[in-house]
Every structure is written in C-alpha cells, then in structure tokens.
C-alpha positions as a Markdown table, in Angstrom:
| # | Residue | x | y | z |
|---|---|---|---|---|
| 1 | Unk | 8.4 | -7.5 | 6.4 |
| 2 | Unk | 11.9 | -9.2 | 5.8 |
| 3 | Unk | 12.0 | -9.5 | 10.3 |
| 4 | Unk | 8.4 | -11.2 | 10.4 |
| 5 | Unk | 10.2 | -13.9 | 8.2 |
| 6 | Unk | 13.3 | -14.2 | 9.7 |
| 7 | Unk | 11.6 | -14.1 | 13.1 |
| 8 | Unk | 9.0 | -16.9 | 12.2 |
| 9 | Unk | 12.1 | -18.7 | 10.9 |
| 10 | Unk | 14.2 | -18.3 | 14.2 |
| 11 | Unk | 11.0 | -19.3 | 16.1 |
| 12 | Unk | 10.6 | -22.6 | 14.2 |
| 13 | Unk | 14.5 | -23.0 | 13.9 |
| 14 | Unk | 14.4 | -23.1 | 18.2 |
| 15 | Unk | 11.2 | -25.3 | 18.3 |
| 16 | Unk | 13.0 | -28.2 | 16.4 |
| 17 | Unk | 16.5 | -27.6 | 18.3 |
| 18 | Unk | 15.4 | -27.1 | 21.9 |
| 19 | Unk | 12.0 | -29.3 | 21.8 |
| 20 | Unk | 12.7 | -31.4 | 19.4 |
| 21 | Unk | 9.7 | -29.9 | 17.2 |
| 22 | Unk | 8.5 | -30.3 | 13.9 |
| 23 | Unk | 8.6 | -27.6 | 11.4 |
| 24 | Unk | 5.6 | -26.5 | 9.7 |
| 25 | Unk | 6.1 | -24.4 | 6.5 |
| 26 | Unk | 2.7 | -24.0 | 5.9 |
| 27 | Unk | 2.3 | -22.0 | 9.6 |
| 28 | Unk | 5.2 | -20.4 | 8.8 |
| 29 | Unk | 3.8 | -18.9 | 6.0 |
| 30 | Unk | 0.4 | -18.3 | 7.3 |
| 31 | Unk | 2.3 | -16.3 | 10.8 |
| 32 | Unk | 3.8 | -14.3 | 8.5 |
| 33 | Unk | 1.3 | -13.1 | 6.5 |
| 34 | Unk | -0.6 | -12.6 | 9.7 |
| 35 | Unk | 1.9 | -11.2 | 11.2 |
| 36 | Unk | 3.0 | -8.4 | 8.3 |
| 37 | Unk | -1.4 | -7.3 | 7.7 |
| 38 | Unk | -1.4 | -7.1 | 11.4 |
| 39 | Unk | 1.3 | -4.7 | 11.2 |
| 40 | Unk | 0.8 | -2.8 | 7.5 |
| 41 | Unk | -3.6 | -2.5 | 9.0 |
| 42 | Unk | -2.2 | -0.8 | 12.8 |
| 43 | Unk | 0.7 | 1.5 | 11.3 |
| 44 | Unk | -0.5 | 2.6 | 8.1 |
| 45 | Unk | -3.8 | 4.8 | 7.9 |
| 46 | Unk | -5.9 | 4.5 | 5.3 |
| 47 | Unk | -5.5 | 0.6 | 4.4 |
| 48 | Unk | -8.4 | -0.6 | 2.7 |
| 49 | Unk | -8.1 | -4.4 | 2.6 |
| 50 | Unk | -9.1 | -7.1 | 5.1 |
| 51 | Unk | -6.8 | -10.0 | 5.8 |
| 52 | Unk | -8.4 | -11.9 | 3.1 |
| 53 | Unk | -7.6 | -9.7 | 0.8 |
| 54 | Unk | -4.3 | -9.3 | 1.9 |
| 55 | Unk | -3.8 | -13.2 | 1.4 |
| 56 | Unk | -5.2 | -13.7 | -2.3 |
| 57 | Unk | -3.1 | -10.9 | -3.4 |
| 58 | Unk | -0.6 | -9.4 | -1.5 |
| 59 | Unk | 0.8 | -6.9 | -3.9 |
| 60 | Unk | -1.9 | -5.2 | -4.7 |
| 61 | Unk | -2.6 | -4.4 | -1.5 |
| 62 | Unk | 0.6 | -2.8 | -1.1 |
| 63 | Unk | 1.2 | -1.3 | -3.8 |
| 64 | Unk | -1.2 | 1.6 | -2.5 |
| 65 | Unk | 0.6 | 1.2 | 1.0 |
| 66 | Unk | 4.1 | 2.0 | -0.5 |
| 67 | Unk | 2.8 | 5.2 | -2.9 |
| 68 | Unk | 1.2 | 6.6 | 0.3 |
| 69 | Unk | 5.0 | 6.6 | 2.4 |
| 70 | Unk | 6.8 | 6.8 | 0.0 |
C-alpha cells in the first residue's frame, strides 16, 4: 500500500515540476484508494467488499485480508 502512495506522490511531485501542474490532494487520495482495492480485489481471493465499501471503511475490509495471509 505504502508504493501506491509514494507513487501517486512522485506522480503529482513531476506534474507540478515538469508541467508546471497543480497538485490535487483530493485525487491523490482517491488514486490511491483506487489504486490499493484494485490491487487487494485482483491478488487476494476471497475479498468480499466492493470499492465502496472499501472507501467508507477501509480497515475493516482488511482486517479479513491480513488474517487470511497472514
């Protein structure tokens, strides 16, 4: 999860610097969350939570995720 940010980070970071871009936090935030369902929903089996879900509450849709590899 901690790469989505930093990448969505770098991304914005290099929008502002080499196009002289405005950074949004809010898509930031919403590319990320996106980003890490998109990712826990293909590699995981057995989630159980759509993306709407996974946005009003994000730990409790893990916490099933993490007992199941871990």
């Amino acid at each position: 999860m901690w790469i989505t940010v930093i990448g969505e980070l770098w991304k914005q970071r290099n929008k502002k610097i080499f196009r002289n871009g405005i950074i949004d936090h809010n898509k930031i935030f919403t590319m990320v969350q996106l980003k890490v369902w998109s990712w826990v929903t293909t590699k995981v089996k057995l989630t159980c939570f759509s993306y709407f879900d996974w946005c009003l509450e994000p730990l409790i849709c893990i916490r099933p995720v993490i007992k199941n590899t871990g």
